[in-house]
N, C-alpha and C positions, 0 to 999 in steps of 0.2 A: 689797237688804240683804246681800247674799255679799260680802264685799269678800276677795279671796284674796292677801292683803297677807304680810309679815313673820310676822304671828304663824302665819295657818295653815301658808304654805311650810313654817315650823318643826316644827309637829309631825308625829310620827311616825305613820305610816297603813301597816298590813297592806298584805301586799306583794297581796293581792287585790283592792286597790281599784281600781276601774277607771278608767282615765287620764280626766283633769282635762277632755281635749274631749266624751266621751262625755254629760258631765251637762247640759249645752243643751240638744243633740237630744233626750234622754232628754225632758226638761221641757215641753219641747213639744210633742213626742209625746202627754204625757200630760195637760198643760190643755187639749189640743185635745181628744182623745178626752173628757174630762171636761165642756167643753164642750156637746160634740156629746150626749154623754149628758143633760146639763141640759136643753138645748133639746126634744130628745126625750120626757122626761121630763114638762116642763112642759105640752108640745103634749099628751102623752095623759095628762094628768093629769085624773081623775073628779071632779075637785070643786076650787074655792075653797082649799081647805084644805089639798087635796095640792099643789097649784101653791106656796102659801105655807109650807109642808114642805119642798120642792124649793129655794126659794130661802132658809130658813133653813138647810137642811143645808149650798149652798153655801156664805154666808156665813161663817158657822162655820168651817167649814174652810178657807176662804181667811184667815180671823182667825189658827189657828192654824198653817198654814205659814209664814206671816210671822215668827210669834211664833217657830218654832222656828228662822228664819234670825237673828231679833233674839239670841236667846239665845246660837248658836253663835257666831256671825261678828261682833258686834256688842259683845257682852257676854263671848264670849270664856269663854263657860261651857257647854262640850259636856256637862259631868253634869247641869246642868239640861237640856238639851234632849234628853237622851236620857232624862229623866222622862217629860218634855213630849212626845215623839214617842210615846207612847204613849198620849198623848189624840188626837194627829194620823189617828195608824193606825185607834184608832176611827170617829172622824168620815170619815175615806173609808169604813169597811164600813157605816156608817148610811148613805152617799150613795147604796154599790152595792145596800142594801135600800133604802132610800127613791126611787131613779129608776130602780130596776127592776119597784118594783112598778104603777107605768104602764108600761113600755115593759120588758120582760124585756133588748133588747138592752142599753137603758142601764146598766143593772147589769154586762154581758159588757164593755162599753167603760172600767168603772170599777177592774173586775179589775186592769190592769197598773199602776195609782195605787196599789194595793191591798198587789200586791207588792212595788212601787218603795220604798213608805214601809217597811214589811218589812226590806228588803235596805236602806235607809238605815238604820233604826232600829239594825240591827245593824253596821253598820260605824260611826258612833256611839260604840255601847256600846266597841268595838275599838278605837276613839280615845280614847277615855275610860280604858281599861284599860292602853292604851301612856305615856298622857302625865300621867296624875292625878297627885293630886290640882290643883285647881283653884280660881283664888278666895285662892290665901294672900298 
């Protein structure tokens, strides 16, 4: 869904953001670790129910990263997606309370998701506030 074409080259992005290669490795870093925390999670999950908790909180939140790359890159409307990343943000801190409370590490492994979408959220907003309004 990132397509880093004409329109984003274009906009203007605080001069803090961090170069264009660091956001891969970032990403990976952090499905992996999310990953590893799911698995974890699910394996010492006490019941049926928390395993089924575990894999809707994924879903969920796999639903709405998508959404919020649909939104930017796609559609081209970073004020919506800086709404939107604020249901994002949530749904990782349900993840790092829902697979920590089987496995306390999983929770520790979901922390840098935690922050990532954090420090997106706000650079976002910075992009938003360099280049608005949007949609006309």
């Amino acid at each position: 869904m990132t397509d880093l074409g004409p329109w984003y080259e274009n906009l203007r992005k605080p001069e803090w953001q961090p170069p264009g290669w660091l956001f891969g490795p970032a990403w990976t870093l952090i499905f992996t670790l999310t990953a590893i925390a799911g698995v974890m999670g699910w394996i010492n999950a006490r019941s049926r129910a928390h395993q089924r908790l575990i894999i809707t909180l994924a879903a969920a939140n796999g639903a709405l990263n998508v959404l919020w790359s649909i939104l930017f890159f796609r559609l081209h409307r970073p004020d919506w997606s800086v709404i939107e990343v604020v249901a994002l943000w949530l749904s990782v801190l349900a993840m790092l309370i829902g697979f920590g409370k089987s496995a306390r590490v999983s929770g520790w492994l979901i922390l840098p998701y935690l922050v990532w979408v954090a420090f997106a959220g706000f650079l976002n907003w910075e992009i938003v506030h360099l280049n608005g309004p949007f949609g006309a």
